[in-house]
N, C-alpha and C positions, 0 to 999 in steps of 0.2 A: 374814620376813627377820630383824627383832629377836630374836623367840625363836631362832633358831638363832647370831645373833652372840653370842649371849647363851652359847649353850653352847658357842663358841668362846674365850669365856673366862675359862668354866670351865675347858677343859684346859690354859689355861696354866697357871693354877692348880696344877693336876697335873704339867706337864711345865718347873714354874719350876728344880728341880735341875738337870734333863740338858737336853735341845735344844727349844726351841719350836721346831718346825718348821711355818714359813709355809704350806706347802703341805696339809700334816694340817690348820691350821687352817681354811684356804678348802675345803677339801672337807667339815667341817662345816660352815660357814655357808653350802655350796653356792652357793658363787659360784666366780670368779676371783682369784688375789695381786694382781692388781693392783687388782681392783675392792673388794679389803676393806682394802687397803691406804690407799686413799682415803677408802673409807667410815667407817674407821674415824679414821682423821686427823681428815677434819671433824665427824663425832660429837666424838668426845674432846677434840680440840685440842691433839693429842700424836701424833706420828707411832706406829708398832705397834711398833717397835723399841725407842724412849724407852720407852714404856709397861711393856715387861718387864722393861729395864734398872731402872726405878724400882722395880717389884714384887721384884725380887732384894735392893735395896738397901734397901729396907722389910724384908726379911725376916731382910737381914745385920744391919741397928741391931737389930730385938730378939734377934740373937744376943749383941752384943757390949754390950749391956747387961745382958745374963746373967749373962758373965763365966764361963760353965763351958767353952767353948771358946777353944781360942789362937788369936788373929788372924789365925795364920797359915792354920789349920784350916779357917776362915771363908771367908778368901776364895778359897781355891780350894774350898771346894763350891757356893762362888757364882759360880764361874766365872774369876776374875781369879789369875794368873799367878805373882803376886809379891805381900806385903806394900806395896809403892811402888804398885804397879797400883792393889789395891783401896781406899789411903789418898786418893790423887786422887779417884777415881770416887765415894768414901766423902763427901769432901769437899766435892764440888761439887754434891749434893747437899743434904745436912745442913749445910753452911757451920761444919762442924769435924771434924777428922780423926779415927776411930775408937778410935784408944791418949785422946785427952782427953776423946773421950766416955764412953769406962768408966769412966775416973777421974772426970769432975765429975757424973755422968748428965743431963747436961744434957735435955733435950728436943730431938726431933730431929722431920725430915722424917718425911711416912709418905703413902704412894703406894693410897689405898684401892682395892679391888677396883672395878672397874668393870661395872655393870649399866645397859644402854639400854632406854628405851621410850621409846614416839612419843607425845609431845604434839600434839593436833591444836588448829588454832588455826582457826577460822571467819572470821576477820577480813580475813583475804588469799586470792586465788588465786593461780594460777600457770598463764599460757597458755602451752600449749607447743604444738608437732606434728612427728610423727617422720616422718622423708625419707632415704627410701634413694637412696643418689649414688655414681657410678662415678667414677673416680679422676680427677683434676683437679691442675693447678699453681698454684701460687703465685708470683707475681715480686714483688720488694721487697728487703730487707736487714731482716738479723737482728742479736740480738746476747745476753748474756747477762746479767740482773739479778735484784737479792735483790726478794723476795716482801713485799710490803708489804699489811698487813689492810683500813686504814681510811686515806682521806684518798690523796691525788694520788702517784706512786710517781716520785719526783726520776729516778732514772737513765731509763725511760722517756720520762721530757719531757724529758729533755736530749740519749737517742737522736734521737727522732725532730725537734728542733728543729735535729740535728748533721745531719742525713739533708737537711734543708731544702726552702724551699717550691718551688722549680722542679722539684727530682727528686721530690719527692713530686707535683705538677701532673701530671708526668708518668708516673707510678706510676698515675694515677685515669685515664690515658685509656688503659690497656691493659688494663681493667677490660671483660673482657665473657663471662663466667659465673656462677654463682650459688653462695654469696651476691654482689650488686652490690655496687660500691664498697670502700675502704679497710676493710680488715680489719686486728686485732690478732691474733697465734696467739700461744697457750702451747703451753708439752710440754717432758718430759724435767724436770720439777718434782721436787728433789732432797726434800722434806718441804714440812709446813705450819707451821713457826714462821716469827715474822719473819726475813729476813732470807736463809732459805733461796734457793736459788737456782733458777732457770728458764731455757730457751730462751724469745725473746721475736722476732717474724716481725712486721716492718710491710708489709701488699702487697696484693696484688688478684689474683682468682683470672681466670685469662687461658689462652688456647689458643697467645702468641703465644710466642717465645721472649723470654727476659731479653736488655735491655741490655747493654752492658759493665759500665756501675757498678753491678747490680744483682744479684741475688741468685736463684734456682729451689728451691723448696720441693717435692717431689713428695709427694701425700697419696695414699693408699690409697684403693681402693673401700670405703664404710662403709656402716651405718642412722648419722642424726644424730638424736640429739634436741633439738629449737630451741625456745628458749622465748624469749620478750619480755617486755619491762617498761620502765616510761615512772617518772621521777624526780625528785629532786634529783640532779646528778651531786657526786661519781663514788661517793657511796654507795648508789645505785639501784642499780648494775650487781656492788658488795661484796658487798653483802646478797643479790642475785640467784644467783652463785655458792655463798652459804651456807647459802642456801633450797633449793639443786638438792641438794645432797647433804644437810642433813638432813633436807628433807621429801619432795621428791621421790623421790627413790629408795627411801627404807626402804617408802613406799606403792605403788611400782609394781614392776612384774614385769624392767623393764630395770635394764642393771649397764654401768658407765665400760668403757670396750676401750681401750688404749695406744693413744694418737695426739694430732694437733695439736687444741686447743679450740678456736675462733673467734669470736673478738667485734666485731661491727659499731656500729658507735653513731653518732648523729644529736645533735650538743650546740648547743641554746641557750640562748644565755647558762647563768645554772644549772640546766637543764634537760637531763634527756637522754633519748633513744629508743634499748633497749638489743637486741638481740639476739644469743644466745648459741647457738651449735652446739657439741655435745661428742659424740663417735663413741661407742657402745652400742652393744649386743647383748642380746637378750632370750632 
């Protein structure tokens, strides 16, 4: 899987002038858009889009520290519009605008070529097991918040304390399909920087209908693959996310499919019992 992401970016490489195109590129790494889209996020730590945006603007500094090309030249064969377009993009970057970089040479950003291999580490495992499941609901309430890496996620704990402890008592006895109990769902996850944003589903997967004050999530027939892990919270369940996509997957034959994640958890005190379902396809 590595070797072939590998020569998927390479051809960006090749197709940094005119158009990446997402889809060329998933059909060389033989996979899915959406599942290299991901794989690639959590590899890098930079969504695939930022990644060529920064490859363009690594390539525009050492144009315009040349100086044999005019500015204007520059940025549209890198793509941007206007002189105004590519001096922003230029800027927010480098943290100085293109016309002061040729003049001072200062030293600028530089976005290196990216190449992946798997580090195997002996020290950890990761229990998983994959379960094919026919389509099922969810009742709860949803809502939308920025993505947070490490440590406790404020809008989260301030949803579901707004949600409160009666409707949620209530939430847990309309709980009778699998997974049991109070579940968290992501999905619809805009990138992987801070801050970026998600759908976020507090509910229990149930046959009955929603309440009035609640909320119907309908999930597709999938394969899940479920993995567990026991912790410190809530960095056990971080790191278990981090683990899935960059060890798990580059090693196994399954790839992420669009749809809801689902996280159950068991916390005591700072402890916690994590379980993770994420819809695949092999």
């Amino acid at each position: 899987m590595l070797e072939r992401l590998n020569e998927a970016m390479a051809r960006i490489e090749d197709d940094l002038e005119g158009e990446v195109d997402v889809k060329v590129l998933a059909r060389i790494a033989g996979t899915s858009e959406y599942h290299l889209r991901r794989m690639f996020s959590a590899l890098a730590g930079i969504p695939l889009s930022e990644y060529v945006r920064r490859r363009r603007l690594t390539k525009a500094a050492n144009e315009v520290l040349s100086g044999q090309k005019s500015l204007l030249d520059i940025a549209v064969k890198w793509g941007y519009g206007s002189n105004e377009a590519f001096a922003r993009a230029f800027k927010a970057m480098h943290k100085i605008g293109p016309q002061e970089a040729r003049a001072s040479k200062k030293a600028l950003q530089s976005q290196q070529i990216l190449t992946f291999r798997l580090v195997v580490e002996g020290s950890t495992s990761m229990e998983y097991r994959v379960v094919e499941k026919d389509a099922f609901r969810v009742v709860g309430r949803g809502t939308r918040v920025p993505l947070v890496h490490l440590g406790m996620n404020p809008a989260i704990v301030e949803f579901v304390k707004g949600i409160g402890m009666p409707v949620l008592d209530r939430m847990k006895q309309l709980s009778d399909g699998e997974p049991a109990g109070m579940l968290a769902l992501t999905f619809n996850q805009e990138g992987v920087e801070e801050g970026d944003m998600l759908d976020y589903f507090q509910g229990v997967v149930t046959s009955q209908e929603a309440p009035g004050d609640m909320e119907t999530l309908e999930v597709p027939k999938n394969t899940w693959a479920v993995f567990t892990a026991s912790g410190p919270y809530p960095e056990t369940i971080q790191y278990m996310w981090r683990d899935v996509y960059t060890q798990w997957f580059p090693s196994n034959s399954y790839e992420s499919v669009e749809g809801p994640s689902m996280l159950r958890t068991q916390i005591d005190g700072d402890q916690a019992t994590a379980e993770l379902w994420i819809p695949v396809t092999s």
